[in-house]
C-alpha positions in Angstrom: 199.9 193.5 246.9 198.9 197.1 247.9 200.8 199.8 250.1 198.3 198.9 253.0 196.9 202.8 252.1 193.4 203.3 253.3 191.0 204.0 250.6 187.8 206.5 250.5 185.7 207.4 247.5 183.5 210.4 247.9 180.5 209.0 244.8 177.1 209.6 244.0 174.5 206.6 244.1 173.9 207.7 240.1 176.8 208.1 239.1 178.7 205.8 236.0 182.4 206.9 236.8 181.6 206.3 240.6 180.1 202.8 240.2 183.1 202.0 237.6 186.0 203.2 240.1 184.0 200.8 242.7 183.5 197.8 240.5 187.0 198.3 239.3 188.5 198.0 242.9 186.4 195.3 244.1 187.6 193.1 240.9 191.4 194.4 242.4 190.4 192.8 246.0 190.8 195.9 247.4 189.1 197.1 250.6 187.6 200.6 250.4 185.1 202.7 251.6 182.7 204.8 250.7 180.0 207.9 250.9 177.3 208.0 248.2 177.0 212.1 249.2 173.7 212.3 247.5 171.9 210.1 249.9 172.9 212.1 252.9 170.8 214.6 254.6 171.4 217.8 256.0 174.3 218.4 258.3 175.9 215.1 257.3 175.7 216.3 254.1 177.0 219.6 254.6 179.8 218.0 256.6 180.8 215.6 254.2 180.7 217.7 251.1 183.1 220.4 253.3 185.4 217.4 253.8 185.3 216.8 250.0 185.9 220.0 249.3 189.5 220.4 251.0 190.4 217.4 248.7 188.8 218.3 245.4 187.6 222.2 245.5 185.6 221.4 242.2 183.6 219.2 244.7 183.4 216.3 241.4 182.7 212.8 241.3 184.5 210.5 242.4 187.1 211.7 244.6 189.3 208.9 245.3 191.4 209.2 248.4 194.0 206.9 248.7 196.5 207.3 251.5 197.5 211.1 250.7 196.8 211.1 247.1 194.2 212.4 245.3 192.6 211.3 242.2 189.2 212.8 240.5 187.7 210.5 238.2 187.8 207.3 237.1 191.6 207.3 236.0 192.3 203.6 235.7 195.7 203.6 235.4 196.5 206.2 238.3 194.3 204.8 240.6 196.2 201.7 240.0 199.6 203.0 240.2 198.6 204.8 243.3 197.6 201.0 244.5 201.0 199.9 243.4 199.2 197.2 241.4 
């Protein structure tokens, strides 16, 4: 059904578009993970937002990894394209 691409979303633990891109993937069965940056602390914060940075230098939310595409924002239709659903 998917390309067997690993899937990361860098969200925030308030935020709609965030909670809509992960609500829309878990209704698409599809395994992902995740990083709610605004509940991390300190270095792993620092850390994390750096890795988020070399992906998305706006640093918005949520930047959707999926294999070596990037999407910002809950775009529907490209985030299922990139899926190959």
């Amino acid at each position: 059904m998917t390309k067997e691409n690993p899937v990361t979303i860098y969200s925030l633990s308030t935020c709609s578009h965030c909670k809509s891109t992960k609500k829309m993937l878990s209704e698409c069965t599809i395994k992902y993970e995740f990083v709610d940056v605004d509940l991390l602390e300190g270095d792993e914060r620092k850390a994390i937002l750096a890795d988020v940075k070399k992906f998305n230098p706006k640093c918005s939310f949520p930047t959707i990894i999926i294999g070596d595409k990037v999407i910002v924002g809950f775009k529907e239709k490209e985030i299922k394209e990139a899926l190959g659903l």
